[in-house]
Steps between C-alpha positions, in 0.01 A plus 500: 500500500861536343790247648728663704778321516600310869897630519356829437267529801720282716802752431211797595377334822798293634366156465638199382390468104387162561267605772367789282408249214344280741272821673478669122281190402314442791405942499394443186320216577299739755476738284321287235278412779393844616416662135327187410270599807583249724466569889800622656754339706451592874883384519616798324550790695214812469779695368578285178136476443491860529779556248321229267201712461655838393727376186146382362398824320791590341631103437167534248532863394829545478723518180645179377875619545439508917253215572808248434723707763155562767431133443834383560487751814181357662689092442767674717316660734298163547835297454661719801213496738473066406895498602411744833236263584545272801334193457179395610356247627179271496275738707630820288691634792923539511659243678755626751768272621693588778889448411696183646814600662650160530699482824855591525730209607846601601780174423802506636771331318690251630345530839474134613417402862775389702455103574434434828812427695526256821633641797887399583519242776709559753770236568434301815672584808642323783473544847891401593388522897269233418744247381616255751844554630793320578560310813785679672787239562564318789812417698510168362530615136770763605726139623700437278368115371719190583694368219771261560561464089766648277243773398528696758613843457760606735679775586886492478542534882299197521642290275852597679333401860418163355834433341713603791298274743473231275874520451588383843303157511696448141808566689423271818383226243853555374692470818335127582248668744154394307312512863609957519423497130156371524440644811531832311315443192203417766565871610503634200192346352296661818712866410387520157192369525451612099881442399588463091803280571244183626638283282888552600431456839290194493797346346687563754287421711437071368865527464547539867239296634641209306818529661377537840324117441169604443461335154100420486472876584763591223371279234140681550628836513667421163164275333362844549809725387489280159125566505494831513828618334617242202697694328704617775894579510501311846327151395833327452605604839164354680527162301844442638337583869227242431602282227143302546358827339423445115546821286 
């Protein structure tokens, strides 16, 4: 049987030329088999075996310018019913595999799950009827507290009060009466019970009582005058009324 050659018959069928070389040798392989005698392939379809049989007369009787072109015919016959051939397995019978449609899986991009967020606290609240409340103030705190000292705040009509009555026991010191001037300092210690002019008027006061004779009670008012004023403008004044007095 002539050679036909493979790019031929693959351009005539439409099959790769590699796979027609590959199913050109194995047809001819059967074909060896079957003139030889050889039992026949119960792979092959009934058809092909059918078409094997009737090229046999005139593949022997038939001039030597066609048996090249019937040969080379019958390889692709055989070839193209080896390519249309499903395979076969073990037991003879095709093998028929369902097809695997793998499973679609849709991604999003860039979807991310949001993290987890804690809920906001709410800022604590107070209860402002709850809280205790201030004592409402008494009469006592509404008086006015004593203070005898030079911090006392005073009002101008006060301070005028105290100067005009301490005034006149100045004067009646001055006109040789020391009994009127110390009987009105006395008076005007109990009138302003919370004076700012305390230390004017118990220098007038020692001042008087010295000159009256009382001089233990004089030199004890001023002990006590030094005591609590040292600095004063009036000390000079008190040490000549009770010279036993040290500064």
């Amino acid at each position: 049987m002539g050679e036909e050659p493979a790019p031929s018959i693959a351009a005539a069928i439409g099959v790769p030329v590699g796979t027609v070389a590959s199913r050109l040798r194995r047809g001819r392989a059967e074909l060896k088999k079957r003139l030889r005698g050889e039992p026949e392939q119960p792979a092959l379809p009934a058809v092909i075996w059918a078409f094997l049989r009737r090229p046999r007369a005139w593949l022997t009787a038939a001039p030597a310018p066609s048996a090249p072109l019937g040969g080379a015919m019958l390889a692709a016959a055989v070839a193209f019913a080896v390519v249309a051939q499903p395979p076969a397995n073990a037991s003879g019978t095709l093998a028929v595999r369902p097809a695997t449609i793998a499973p679609s899986v849709t991604v999003t991009a860039g979807a991310r799950t949001p993290p987890a967020t804690e809920p906001a606290t709410a800022p604590p609240t107070v209860d402002f009827q709850s809280l205790p409340k201030a004592p409402p103030p008494t009469s006592a705190s509404l008086r006015p507290q004593p203070n005898d000292g030079p911090n006392r705040v005073a009002s101008v009509g006060d301070l005028e009060k105290e100067a005009t009555d301490l005034q006149g026991a100045h004067a009646r010191l001055a006109a040789g009466d020391p009994a009127g001037a110390l009987a009105l300092v006395e008076n005007w210690t109990v009138r302003h019970a919370h004076a700012v002019l305390t230390e004017d008027a118990a220098a007038v006061e020692i001042t008087a009582t010295a000159q009256v004779g009382r001089k233990e009670r004089a030199c004890a008012l001023a002990t006590a005058f030094r005591d609590r004023w040292p600095q004063s403008m009036h000390t000079a004044r008190i040490l000549r009324a009770c010279p036993t007095v040290t500064p």
